[in-house]
N, C-alpha and C positions, 0 to 999 in steps of 0.2 A: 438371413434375418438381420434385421438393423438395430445397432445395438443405441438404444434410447435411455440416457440417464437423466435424472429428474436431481438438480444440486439444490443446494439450502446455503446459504452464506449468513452468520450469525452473532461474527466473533465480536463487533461492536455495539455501534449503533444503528450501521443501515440494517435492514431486512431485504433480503434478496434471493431470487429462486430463478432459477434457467434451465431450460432443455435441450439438451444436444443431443441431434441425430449422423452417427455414424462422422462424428469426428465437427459437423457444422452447428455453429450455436445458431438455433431458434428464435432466442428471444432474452431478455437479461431484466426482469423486472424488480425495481430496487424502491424499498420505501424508507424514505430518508425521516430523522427522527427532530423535530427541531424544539422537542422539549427541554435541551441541554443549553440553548440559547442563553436564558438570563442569569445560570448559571458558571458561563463561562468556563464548560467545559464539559465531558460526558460525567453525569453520574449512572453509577453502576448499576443501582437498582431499580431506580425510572430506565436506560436502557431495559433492562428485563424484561418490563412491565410491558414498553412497547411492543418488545418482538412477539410476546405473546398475543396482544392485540392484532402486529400486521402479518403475520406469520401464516394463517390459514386463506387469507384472502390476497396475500402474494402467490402463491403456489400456486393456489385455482386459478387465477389469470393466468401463471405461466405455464400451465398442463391445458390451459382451454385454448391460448392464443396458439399452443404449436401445435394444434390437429393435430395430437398426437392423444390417443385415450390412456389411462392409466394404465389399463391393463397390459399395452403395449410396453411400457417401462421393462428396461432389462437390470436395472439399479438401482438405487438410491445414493446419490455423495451427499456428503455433508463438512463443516469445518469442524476439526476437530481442537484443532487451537494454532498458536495460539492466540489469544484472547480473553476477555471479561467471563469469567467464568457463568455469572447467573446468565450472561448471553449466550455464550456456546450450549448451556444446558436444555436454553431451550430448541435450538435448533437440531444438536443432537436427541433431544427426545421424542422430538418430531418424527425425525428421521426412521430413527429405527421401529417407532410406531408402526409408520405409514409403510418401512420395509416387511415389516416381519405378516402386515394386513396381506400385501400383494404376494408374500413367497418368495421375493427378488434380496437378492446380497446387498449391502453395504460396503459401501465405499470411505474411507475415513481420508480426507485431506490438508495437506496446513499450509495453512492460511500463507507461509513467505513464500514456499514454493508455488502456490498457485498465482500468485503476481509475477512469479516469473515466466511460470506458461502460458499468462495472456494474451503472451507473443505470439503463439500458436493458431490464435484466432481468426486474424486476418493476415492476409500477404500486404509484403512482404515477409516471412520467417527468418528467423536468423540461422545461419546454417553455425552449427557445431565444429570447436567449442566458441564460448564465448562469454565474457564477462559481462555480469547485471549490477550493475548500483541499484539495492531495491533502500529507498528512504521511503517514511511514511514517521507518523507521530508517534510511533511505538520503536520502529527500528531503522539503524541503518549499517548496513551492510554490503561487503562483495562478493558476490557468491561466483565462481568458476563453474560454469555448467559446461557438460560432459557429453550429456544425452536427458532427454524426458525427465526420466528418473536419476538422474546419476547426476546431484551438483554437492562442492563443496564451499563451505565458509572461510573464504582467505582473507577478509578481516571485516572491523564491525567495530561501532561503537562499545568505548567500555565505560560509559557513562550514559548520558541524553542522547536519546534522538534526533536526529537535524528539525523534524517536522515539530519537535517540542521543544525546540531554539525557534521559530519561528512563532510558534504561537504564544510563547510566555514572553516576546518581543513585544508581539503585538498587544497581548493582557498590560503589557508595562505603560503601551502609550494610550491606552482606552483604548481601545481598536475593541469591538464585539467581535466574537466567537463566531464561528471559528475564523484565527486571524488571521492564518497562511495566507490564504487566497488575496486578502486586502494588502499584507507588504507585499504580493506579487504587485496587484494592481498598482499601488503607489508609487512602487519601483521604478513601476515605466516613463514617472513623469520628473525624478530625481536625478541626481550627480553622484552613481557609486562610490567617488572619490573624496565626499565632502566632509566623510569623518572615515576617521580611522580606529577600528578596532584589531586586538588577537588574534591571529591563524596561529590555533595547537597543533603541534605536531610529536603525535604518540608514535610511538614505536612502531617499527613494520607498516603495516595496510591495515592500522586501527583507527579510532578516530574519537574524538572526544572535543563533547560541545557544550559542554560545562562554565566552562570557562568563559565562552562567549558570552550565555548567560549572565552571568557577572558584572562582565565587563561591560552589558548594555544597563544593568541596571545601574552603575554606581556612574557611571555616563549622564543617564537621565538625571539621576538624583545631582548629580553639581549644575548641573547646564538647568535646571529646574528654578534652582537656589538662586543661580545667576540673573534668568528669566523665567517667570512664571506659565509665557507663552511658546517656552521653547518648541514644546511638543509640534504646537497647533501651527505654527508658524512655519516650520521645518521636517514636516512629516514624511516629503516626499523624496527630501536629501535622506534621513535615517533610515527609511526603510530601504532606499536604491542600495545604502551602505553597507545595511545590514546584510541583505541579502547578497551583496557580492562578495562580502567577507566568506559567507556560508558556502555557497557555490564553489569557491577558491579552494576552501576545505574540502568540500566533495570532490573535486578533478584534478587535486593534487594529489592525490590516493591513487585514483582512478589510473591517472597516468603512471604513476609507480606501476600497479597492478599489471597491466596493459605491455607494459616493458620487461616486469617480471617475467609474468607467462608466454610472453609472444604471443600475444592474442590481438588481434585486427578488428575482433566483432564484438561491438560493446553496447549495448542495452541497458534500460530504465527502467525501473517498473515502482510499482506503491503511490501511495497519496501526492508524495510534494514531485513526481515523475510529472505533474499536470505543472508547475512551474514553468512559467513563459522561460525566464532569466537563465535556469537551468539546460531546455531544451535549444534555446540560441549558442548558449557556452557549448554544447555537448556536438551543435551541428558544425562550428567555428573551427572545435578540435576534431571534427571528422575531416573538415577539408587538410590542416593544418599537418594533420599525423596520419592521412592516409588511413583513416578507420572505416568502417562500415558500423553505421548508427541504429539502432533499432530503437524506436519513441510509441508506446501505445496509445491508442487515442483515448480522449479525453475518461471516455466512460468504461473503458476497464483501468484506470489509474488508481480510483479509488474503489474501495470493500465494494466487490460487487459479484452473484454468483455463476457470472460466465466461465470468469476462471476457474473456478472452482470446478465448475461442468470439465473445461476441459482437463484439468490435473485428473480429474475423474477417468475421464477416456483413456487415459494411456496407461490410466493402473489398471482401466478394463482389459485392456489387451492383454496386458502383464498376469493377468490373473490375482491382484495386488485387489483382494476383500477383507473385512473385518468382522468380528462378531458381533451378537447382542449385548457382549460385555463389555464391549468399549465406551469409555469414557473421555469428557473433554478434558483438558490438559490446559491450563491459564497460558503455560512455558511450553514450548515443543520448537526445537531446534527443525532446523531443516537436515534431512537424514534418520531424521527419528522413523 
């Protein structure tokens, strides 16, 4: 019998639901929330509101589109964190709903691990062990995986996120929401060399991007004073700069790491893993140091529930279910 699990991805703002049969994803249907636009950034409780709204009519697409009937489902996964709590709640409510209607176990999975089994998805796989830089606007970190289930956190930001270095970059020059994606774009038309900012460097394989922060604002703020047009005039030097600065940060670790563990196989995973600037740096030092690269494509980079589907799969094997009593978690370390 083929074991079919039916995922829910909750934790932000997308809405996302996917079915994998016997280890192949099906389908990954994601509904993206663009109420957080004039805002400038996600609010927590318009999130909520939406996944309630896209949350029924995700799922039935992606139970209709993979000929697969419900009844077939040998699962349910779901994110358990972490993430925005009023969002995880409603995905986990969903979930265990719809588990406990069909008679099938629950699956609980989180959300950093499952970015890094995306990899799993399509070939090429990374063969084991090997290290993940998983950045995204909530974390970043380098996780030493082991096996499926089996990875550790050998360092991590102790401050910001690189992904939220990037976008309070962007918030500083007017750039609209979300800004990542636009200093990539800008990037490509800039001089990463034309200003010069901070590379921190924290203790061990940690990382902190705080400082950067700072450093870009009080930046704008003189160059502002000086020219009013600085921004508008120079957006494509700042952002190329900005973002080499950050890069530099991420693969100066990276290579520590890498040297540390005697690890050859190095992998990307989370939201800013879609970074043009990054995944050219990351192919640069695969020729340069003899690494094996592993880059996901575009649409499992960001919150989406393929992955999730597949972190699922390997806890199905594992016998790795949960109860009715489980609940979402805002914080949930990877190993939890």
């Amino acid at each position: 019998m083929k074991i079919n699990i039916l995922a829910i991805e909750s934790s932000c703002d997308e809405t996302s639901a996917s079915v994998i049969s016997d280890g192949k994803i099906l389908n990954n249907i994601v509904a993206t929330q663009s109420v957080h636009e004039k805002y400038g950034g996600v609010v927590p409780e318009l999130a909520s509101r939406a996944h309630q709204q896209h949350l029924v009519p995700v799922i039935h697409e992606a139970i209709e589109t993979s000929g697969i009937d419900k009844k077939d489902l040998s699962a349910v996964a779901f994110t358990r964190g972490p993430g925005l709590m009023g969002s995880l709640m409603v995905g986990v409510s969903f979930a265990k709903s719809f588990a406990y209607s069909l008679g099938i176990p629950l699956i609980e999975v989180n959300h950093m691990e499952a970015h890094i089994l995306a990899h799993f998805i399509d070939d090429p796989k990374p063969d084991f062990p090997f290290i993940c830089l998983t950045v995204s606007g909530g974390h970043t970190q380098l996780v030493l995986v082991k096996d499926h289930l089996e990875m550790e956190v050998i360092g991590e930001t102790l401050d910001d996120a690189v992904g939220e270095a990037f976008d309070k970059t962007a918030k500083l020059m007017g750039l609209p929401y979300p800004g990542g994606p636009l200093i990539d774009k800008y990037a490509k038309e800039g001089n990463p060399k034309a200003f010069a900012f901070p590379v921190s460097d924290m203790p061990e394989l940690n990382y902190s991007f705080s400082g950067i922060k700072t450093a870009v604002l009080y930046f704008l703020r003189d160059k502002i004073k000086e020219n009013p047009q600085f921004i508008e005039e120079n957006t494509a030097d700042i952002c190329a700069s900005v973002q080499y600065t950050l890069i530099k940060m991420l693969t100066q670790k990276l290579k520590k790491a890498a040297k540390l563990h005697r690890v050859k196989n190095i992998a990307i995973a989370g939201g800013v893993s879609a970074n043009s600037g990054l995944r050219e740096e990351l192919n640069r030092l695969a020729a340069d140091l003899n690494w094996k690269v592993y880059i996901p494509k575009f649409e499992y980079c960001t919150d989406n529930a393929a992955m999730i589907a597949m972190a699922a799969h390997y806890k199905f094997l594992s016998n790795s279910f949960c109860g009715l009593d489980t609940s979402p978690l805002a914080k949930m370390k990877i190993g939890n």
